[in-house]
Backbone as a ProteinNet text record, in pm:
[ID]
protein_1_A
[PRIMARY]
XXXXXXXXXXXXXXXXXXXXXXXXXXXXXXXXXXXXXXXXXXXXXXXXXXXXXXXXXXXXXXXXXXXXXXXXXXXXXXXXXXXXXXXXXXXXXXXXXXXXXXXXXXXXXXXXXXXXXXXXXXXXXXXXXXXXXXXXXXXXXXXXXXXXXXXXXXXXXXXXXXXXXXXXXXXXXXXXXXXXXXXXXXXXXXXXXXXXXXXXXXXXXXXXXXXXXXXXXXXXXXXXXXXXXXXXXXXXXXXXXXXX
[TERTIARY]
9555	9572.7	9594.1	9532.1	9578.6	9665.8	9703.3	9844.4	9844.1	9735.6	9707.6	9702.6	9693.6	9706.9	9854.3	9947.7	10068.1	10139.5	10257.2	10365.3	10415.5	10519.6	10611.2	10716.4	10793	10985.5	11033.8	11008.8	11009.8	11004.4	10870.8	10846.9	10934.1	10928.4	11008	11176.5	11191.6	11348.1	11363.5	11257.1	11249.9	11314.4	11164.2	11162.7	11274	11341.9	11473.3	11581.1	11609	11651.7	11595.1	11485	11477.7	11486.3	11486.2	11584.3	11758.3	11780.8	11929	11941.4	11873	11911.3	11838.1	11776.1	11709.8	11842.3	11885.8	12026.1	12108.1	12129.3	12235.7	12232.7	12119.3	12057.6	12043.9	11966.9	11999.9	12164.4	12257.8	12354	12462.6	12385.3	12474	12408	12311.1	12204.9	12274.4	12337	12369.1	12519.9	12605.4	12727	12674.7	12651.7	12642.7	12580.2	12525.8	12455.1	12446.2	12380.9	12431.2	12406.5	12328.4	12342	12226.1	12193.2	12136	12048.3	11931.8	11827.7	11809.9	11858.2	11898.7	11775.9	11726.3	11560.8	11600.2	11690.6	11743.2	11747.9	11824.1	11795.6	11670.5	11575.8	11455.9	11338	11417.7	11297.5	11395.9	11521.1	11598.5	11536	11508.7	11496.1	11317.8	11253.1	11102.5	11095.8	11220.8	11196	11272	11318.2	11357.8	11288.4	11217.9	11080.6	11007.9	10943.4	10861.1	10917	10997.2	11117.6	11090.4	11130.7	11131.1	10983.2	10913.6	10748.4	10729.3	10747.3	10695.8	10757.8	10886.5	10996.6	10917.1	10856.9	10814.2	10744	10640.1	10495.8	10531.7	10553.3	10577.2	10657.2	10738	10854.1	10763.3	10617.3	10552.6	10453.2	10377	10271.2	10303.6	10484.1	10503.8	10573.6	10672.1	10729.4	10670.1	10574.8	10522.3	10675.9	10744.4	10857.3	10898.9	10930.3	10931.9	11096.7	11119.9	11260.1	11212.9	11381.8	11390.2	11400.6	11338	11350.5	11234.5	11234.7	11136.9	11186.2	11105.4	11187.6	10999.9	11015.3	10860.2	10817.2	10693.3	10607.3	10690.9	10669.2	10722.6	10627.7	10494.7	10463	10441.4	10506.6	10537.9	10651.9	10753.2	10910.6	10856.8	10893.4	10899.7	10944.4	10896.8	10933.8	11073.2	11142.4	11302.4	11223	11353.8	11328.4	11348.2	11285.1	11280.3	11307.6	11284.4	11306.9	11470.5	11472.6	11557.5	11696.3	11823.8	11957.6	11966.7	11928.3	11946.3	11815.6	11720.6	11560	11618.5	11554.7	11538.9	11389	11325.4	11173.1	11151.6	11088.3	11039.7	10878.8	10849.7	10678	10725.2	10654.3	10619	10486.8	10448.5	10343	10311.9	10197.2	10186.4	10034.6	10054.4	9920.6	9971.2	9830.2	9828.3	9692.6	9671.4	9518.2	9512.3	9381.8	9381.1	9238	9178.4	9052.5	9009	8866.1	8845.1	8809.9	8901.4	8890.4	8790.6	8847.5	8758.2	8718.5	8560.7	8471.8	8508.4	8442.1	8424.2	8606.5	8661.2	8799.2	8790.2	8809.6	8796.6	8710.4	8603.5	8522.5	8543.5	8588.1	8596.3	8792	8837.1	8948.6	8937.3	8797.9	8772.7	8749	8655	8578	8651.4	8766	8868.2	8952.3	8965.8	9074.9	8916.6	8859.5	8727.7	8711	8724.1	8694.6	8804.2	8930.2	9037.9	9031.7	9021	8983.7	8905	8856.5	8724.2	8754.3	8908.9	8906.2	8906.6	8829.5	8735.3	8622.5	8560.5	8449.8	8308.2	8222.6	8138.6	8042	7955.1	7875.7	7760.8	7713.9	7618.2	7458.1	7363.5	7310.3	7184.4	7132.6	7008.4	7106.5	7231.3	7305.7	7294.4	7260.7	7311.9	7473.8	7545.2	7678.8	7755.2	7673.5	7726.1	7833	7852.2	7944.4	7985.7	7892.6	7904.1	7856.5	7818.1	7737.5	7844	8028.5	8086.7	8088.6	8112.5	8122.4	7990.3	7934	7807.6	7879.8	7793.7	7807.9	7874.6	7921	7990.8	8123.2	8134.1	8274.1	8347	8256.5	8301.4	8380	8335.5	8358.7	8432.7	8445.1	8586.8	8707.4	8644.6	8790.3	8859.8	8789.7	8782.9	8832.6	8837.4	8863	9025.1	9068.9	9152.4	9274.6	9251.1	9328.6	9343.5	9257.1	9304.4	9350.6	9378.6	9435.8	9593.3	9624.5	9773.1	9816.1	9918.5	9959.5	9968.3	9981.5	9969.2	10018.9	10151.3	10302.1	10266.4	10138.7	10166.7	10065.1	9955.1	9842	9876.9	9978	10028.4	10118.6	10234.8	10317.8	10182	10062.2	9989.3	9835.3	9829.1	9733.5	9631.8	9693.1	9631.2	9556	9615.9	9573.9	9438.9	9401.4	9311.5	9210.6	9221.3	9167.9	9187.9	9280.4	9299	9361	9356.4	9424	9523.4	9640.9	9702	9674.8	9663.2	9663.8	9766.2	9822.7	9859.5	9958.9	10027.4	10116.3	10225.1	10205	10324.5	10368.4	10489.6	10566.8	10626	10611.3	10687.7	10769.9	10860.2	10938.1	10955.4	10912.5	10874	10947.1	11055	11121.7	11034.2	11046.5	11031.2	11150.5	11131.6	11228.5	11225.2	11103.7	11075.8	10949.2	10948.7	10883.4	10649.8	10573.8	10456.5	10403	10313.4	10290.9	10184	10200.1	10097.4	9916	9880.9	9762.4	9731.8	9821.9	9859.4	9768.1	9798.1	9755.8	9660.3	9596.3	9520.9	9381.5	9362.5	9205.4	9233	9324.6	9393	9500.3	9557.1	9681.5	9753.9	9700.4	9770.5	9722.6	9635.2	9649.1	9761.1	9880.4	9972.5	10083.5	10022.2	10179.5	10261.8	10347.6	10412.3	10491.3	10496	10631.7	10723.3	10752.1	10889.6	10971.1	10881	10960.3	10971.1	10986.6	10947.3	11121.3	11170.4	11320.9	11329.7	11265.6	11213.8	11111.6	11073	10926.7	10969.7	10889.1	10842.4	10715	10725.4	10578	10603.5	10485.8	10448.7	10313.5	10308.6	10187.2	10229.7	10125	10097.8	10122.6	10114.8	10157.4	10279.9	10379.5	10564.7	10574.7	10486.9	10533	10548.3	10630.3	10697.7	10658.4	10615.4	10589.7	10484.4	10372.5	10243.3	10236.5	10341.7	10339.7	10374.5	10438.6	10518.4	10490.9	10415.3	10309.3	10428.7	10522.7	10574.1	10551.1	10459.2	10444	10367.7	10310.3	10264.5	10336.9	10506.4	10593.2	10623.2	10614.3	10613.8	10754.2	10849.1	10969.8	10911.2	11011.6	11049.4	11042.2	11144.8	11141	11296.5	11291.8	11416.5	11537.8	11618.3	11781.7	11809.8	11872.9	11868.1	12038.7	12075.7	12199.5	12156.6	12256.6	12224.1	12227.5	12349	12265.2	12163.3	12150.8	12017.1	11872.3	11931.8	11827.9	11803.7	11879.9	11944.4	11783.7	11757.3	11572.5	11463.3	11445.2	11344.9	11290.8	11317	11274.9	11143.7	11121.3	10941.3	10930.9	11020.9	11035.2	11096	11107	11218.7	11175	11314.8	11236.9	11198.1	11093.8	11067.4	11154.4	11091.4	11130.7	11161.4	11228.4	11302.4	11482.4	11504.2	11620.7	11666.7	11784.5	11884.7	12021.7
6016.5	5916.7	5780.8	5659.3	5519.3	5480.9	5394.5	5304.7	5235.7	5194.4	5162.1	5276.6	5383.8	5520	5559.7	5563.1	5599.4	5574.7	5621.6	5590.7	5502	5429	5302.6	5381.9	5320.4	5392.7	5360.4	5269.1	5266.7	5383.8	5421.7	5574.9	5678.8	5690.4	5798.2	5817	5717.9	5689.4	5757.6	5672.3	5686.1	5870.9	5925.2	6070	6107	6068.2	6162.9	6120.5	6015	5998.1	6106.9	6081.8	6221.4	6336.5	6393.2	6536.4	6499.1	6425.1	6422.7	6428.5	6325.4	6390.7	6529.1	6562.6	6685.8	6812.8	6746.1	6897.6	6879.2	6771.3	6735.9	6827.7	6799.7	6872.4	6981.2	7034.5	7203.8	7214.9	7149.1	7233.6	7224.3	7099.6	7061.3	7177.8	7237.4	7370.9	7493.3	7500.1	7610.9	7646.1	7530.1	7495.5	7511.2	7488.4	7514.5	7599.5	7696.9	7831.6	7906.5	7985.5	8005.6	8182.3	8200	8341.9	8319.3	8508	8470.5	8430.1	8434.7	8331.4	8254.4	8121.9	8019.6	7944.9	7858.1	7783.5	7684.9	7614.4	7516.6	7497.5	7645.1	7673.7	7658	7752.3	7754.6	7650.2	7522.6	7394.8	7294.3	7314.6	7260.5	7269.7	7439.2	7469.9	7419	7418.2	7395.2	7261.2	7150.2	6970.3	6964.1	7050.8	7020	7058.8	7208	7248.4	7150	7053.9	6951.3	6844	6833.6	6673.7	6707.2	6813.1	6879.1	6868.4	6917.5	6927.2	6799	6708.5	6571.4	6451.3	6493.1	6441.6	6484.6	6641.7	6685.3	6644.1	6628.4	6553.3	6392.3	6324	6186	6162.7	6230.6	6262.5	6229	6387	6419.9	6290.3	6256.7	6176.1	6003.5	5997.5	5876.9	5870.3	5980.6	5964.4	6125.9	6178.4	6303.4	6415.5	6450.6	6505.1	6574.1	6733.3	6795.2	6857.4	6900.7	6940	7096.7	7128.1	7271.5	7400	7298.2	7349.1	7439.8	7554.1	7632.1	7674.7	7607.7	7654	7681.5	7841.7	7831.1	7723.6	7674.6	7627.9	7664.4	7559.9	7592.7	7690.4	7675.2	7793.7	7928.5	7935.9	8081.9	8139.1	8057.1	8114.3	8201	8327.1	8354.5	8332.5	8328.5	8314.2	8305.8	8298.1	8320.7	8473.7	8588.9	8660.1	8678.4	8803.5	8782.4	8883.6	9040.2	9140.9	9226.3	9327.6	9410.5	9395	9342.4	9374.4	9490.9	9603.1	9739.2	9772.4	9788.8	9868.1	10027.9	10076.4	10209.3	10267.6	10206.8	10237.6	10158.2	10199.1	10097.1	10123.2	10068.6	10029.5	10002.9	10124.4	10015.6	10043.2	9886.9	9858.8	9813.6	9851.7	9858.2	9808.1	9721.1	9636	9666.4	9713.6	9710.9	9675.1	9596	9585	9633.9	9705.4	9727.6	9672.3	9663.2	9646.3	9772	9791.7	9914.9	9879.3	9849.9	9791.8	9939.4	10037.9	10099	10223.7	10189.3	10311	10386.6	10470.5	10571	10641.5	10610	10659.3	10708.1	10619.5	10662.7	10797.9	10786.6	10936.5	11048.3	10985.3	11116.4	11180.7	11125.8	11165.4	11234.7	11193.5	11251.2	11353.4	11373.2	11515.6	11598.1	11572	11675.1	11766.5	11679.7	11663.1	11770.5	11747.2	11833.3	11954.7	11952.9	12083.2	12180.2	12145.8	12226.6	12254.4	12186.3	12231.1	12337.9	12377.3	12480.6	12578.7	12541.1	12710	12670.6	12603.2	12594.8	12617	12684.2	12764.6	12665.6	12743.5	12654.1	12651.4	12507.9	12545	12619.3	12718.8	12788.1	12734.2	12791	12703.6	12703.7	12551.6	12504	12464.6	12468.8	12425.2	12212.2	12160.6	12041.2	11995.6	12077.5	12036.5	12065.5	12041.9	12051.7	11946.8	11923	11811.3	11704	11657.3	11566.9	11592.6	11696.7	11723.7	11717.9	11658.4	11677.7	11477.5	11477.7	11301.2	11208.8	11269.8	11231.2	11057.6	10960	10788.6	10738.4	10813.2	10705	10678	10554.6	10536.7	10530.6	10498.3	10542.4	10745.2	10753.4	10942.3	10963.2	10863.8	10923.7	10827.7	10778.2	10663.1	10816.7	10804.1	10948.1	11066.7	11148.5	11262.3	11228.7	11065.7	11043.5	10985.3	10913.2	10939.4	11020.7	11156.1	11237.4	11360.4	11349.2	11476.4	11413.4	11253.6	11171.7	11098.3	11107.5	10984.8	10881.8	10770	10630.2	10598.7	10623.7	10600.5	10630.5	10783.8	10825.7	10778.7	10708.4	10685.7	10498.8	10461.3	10331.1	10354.8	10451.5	10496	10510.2	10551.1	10593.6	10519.7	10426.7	10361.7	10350.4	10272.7	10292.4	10395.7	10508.8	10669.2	10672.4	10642.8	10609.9	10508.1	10434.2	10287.6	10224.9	10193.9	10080.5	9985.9	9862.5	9761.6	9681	9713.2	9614.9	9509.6	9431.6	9360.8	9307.3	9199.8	9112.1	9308.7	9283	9405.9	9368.9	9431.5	9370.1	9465.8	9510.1	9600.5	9528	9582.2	9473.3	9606.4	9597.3	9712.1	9581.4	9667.2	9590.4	9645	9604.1	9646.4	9661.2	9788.6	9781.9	9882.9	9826.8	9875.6	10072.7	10145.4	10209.6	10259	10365.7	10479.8	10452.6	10427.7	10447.6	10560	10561.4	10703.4	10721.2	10908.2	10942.3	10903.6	10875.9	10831	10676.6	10625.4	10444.7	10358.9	10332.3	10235.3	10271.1	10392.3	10454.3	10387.3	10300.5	10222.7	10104.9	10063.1	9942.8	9919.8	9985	9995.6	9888.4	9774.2	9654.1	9546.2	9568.3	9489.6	9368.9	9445	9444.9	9396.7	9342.1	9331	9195.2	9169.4	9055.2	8985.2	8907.3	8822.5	8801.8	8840.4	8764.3	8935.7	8980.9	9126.5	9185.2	9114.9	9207.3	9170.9	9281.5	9298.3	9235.6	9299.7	9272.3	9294.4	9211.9	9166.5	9216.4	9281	9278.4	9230.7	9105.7	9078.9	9165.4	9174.4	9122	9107.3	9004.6	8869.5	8822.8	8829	8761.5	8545.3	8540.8	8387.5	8377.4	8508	8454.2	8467.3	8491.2	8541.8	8395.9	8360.4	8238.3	8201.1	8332.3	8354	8416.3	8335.6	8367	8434.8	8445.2	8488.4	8614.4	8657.1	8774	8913.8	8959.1	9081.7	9215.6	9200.7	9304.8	9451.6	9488.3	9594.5	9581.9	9460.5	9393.8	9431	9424.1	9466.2	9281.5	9244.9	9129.2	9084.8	9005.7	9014.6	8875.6	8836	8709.9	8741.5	8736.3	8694.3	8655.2	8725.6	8631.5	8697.6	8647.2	8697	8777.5	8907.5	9008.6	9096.2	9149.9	9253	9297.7	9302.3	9311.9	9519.8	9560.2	9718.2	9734.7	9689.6	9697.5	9747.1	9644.8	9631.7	9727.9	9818	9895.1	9980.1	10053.4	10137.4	10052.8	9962.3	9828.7	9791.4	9900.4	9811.2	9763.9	9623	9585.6	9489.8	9528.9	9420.3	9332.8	9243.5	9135.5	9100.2	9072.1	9068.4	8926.1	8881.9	8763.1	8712.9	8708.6	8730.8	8787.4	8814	8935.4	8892.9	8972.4	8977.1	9118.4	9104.7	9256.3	9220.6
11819.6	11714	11777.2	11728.4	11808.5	11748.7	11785	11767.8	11653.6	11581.4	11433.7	11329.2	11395.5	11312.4	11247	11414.8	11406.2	11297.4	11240.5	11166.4	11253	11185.3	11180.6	11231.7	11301.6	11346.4	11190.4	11090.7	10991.3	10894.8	10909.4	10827.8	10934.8	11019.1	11087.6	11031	11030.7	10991.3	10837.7	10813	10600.4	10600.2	10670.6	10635.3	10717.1	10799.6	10781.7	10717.1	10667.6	10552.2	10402.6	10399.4	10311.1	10337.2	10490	10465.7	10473	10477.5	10456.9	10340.1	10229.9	10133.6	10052.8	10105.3	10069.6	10088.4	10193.5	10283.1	10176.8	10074.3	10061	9908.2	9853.9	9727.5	9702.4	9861.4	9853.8	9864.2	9917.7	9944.9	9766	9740.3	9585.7	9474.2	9510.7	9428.4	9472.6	9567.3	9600.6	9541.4	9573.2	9541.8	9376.5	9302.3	9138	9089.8	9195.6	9119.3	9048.1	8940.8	8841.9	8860	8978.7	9042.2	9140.7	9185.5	9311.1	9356.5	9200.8	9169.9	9112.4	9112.4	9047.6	9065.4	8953.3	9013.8	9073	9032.8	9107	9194.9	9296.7	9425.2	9517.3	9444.7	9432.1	9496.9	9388.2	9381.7	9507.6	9539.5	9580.1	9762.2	9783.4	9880	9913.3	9808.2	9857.3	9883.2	9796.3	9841.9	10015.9	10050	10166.4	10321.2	10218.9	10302	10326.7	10222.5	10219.7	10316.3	10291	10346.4	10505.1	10513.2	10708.6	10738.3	10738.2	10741.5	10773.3	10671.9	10669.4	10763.6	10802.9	10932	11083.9	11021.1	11203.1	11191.9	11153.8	11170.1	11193.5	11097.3	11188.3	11325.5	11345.1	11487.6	11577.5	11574.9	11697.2	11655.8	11566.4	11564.2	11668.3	11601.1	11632.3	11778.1	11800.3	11938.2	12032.5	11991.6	12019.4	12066.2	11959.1	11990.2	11848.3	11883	11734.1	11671.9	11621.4	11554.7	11614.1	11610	11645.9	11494.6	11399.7	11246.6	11234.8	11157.1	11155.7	10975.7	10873.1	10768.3	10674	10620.5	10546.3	10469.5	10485.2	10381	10244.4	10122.8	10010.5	9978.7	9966.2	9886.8	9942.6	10082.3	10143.8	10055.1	9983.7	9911.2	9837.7	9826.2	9671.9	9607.9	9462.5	9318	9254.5	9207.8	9138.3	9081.7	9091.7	9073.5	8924.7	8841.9	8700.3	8688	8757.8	8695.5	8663.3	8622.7	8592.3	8648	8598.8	8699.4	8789.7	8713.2	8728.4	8668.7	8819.8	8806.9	8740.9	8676.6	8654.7	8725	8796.6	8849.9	8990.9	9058.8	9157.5	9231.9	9249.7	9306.1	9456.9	9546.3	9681.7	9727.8	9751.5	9781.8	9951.7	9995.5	10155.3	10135.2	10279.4	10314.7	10444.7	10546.4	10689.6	10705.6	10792.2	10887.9	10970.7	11027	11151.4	11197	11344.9	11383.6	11409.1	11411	11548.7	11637.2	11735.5	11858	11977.1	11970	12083.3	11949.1	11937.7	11800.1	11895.4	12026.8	12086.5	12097	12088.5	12081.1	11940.7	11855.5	11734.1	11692.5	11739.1	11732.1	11783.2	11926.6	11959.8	11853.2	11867.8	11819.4	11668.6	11602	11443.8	11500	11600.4	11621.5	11637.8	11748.7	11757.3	11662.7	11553.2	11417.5	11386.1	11354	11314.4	11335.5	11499.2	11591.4	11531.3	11567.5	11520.1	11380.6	11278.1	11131	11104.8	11202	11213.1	11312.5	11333.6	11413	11543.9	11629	11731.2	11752.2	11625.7	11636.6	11695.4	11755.8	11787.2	11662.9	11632.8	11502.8	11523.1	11414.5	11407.3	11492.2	11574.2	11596.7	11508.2	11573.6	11435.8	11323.9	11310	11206.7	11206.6	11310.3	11337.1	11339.6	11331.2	11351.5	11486.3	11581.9	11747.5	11719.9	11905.8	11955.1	11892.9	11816.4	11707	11586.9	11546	11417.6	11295.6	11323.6	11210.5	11208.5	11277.2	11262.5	11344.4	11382.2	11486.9	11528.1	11509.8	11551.4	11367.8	11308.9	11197.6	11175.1	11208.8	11219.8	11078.5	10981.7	10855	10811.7	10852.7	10863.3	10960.3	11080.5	11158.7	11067.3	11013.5	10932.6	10815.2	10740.8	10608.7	10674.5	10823.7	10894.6	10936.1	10986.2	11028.2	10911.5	10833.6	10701.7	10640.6	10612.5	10549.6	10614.5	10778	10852.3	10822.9	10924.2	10896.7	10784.9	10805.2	10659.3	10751.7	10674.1	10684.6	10768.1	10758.7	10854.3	11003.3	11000	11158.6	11225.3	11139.6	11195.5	11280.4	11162	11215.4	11359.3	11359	11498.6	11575.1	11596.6	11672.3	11697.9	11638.6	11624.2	11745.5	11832.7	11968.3	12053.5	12019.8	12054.6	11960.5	11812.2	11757.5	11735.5	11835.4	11902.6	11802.4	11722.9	11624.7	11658.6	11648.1	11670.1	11582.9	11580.7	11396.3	11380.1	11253	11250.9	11127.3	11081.1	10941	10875.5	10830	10770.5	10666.3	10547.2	10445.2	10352.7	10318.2	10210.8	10123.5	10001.1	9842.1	9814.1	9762.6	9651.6	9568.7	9487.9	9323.9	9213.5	9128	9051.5	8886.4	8827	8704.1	8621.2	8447.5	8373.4	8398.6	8369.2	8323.1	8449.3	8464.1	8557.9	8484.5	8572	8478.8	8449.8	8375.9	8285.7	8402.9	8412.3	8530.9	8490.7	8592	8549.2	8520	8481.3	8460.1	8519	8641.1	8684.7	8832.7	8787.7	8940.4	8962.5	8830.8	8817	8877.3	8908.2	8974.6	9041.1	9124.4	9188.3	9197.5	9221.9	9303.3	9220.7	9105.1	9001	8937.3	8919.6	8827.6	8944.2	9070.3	9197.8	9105.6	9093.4	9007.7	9149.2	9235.3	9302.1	9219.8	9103.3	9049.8	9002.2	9027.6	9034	9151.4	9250.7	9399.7	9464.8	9470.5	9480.6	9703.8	9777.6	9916.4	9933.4	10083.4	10114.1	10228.4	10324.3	10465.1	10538.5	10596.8	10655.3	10782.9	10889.1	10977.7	11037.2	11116.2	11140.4	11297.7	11353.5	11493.4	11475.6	11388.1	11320.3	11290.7	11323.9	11303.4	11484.1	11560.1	11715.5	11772.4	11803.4	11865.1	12008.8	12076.9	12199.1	12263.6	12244.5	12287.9	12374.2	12457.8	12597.6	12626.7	12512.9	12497.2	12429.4	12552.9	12528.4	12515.5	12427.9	12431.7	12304.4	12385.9	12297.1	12159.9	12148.9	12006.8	11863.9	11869	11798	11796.1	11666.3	11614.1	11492.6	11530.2	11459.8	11392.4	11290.5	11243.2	11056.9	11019.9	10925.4	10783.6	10710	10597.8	10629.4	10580.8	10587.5	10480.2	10551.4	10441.2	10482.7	10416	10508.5	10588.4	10707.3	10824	10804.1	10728.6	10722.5	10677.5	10583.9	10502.7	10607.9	10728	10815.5	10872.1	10960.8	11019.1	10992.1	11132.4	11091.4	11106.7	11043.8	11037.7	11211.6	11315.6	11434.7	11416.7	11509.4	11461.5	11365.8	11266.1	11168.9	11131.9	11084.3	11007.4	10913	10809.8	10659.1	10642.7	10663.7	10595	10508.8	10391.1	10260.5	10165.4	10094.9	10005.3	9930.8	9874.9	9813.9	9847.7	9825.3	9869.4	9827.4
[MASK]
++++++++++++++++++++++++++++++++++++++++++++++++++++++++++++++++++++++++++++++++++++++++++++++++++++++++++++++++++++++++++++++++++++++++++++++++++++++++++++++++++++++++++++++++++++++++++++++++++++++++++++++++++++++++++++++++++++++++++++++++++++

């Protein structure tokens, strides 16, 4: 940026003047709450999101130097919550990515899951179902062999062994009044996800890892303040965002 681009020590100043009073607003929102989702809070906490954002950016633009603040984007917050005091029902919902980073792992590992389903038996011959005749080259059909031998949970503990690669990962428990009627909502599962009913959130994202550098295990922390028992099990994770 040139020097006709830059902000003013003028504007630099301004905007931290507006997170001061931004701190001052959230803390006067918090101090008058009217419970634990108060909108007030809410809108209190997203003008100060804004206020910070807009302080770091002129800081670095004008003296190339940033705050040690790390506070979400407003429209990362969730919602004020709306649902039930006392859920009688709950929804959890799961998002995982993965890549297929190595197919030939992947196959061979369907075939196996295959082989054993069958006994060991070798296939009939002239049958076409040799060495590969249950999954041959489709990685679609080792996907279908390998979800439906593990559940979700073990295929994620094990991913790697199945050449998958994770990627982006998120859990909602979603509060409702009342249990849905079987059959309900199987034409659309994730239709009906509401944020203002979602009691906790779990991300995780290679975009909360702080530390590029830090090849540990590709177990990715960062996220909201929650009870610390609550937490307790969660290794890998941190709650983003959520209520508890």
């Amino acid at each position: 940026m040139s020097d006709a681009e830059q902000p003013t020590a003028a504007e630099v100043r301004a905007a931290a003047e507006a997170v001061k009073t931004a701190l001052d607003r959230h803390l006067a929102a918090v101090e008058r709450r009217t419970g634990e989702d108060d909108p007030a809070v809410h809108a209190a906490f997203n003008d100060l999101a804004a206020a910070a954002e807009e302080y770091d950016e002129l800081l670095y633009e004008r003296y190339d130097e940033v705050t040690p603040f790390d506070i979400p984007d407003a429209e990362e917050a969730l919602p004020p919550y709306t649902g039930p005091d006392e859920p009688s029902a709950l929804s959890v919902l799961i998002r995982r990515d993965y890549a297929v980073a190595e197919p030939r792992r992947l196959l061979s590992q369907a075939q196996r899951i295959a082989d054993h389903d069958r006994g060991g038996a070798a296939a009939p011959p002239g049958s076409g179902a040799g060495a590969q005749g249950v999954v041959g080259d489709s990685v679609h059909a080792a996907l279908g062999i390998l979800f439906g031998e593990y559940e979700a949970d073990e295929v994620a503990s094990r991913h790697k062994e199945f050449g998958l690669e994770e990627g982006d990962s998120t859990l909602w428990v979603v509060a409702a009044e009342e249990p849905a009627e079987p059959g309900e909502w199987l034409d659309a599962p994730f239709e009906d996800a509401d944020p203002e009913l979602v009691v906790c959130r779990f991300d995780m994202s290679a975009v909360f890892d702080e530390d590029p550098d830090d090849s540990d295990d590709g177990e990715l922390d960062d996220v909201m303040d929650i009870d610390e028992d609550a937490a307790e099990g969660l290794d890998g994770y941190q709650e983003r965002r959520g209520r508890i």
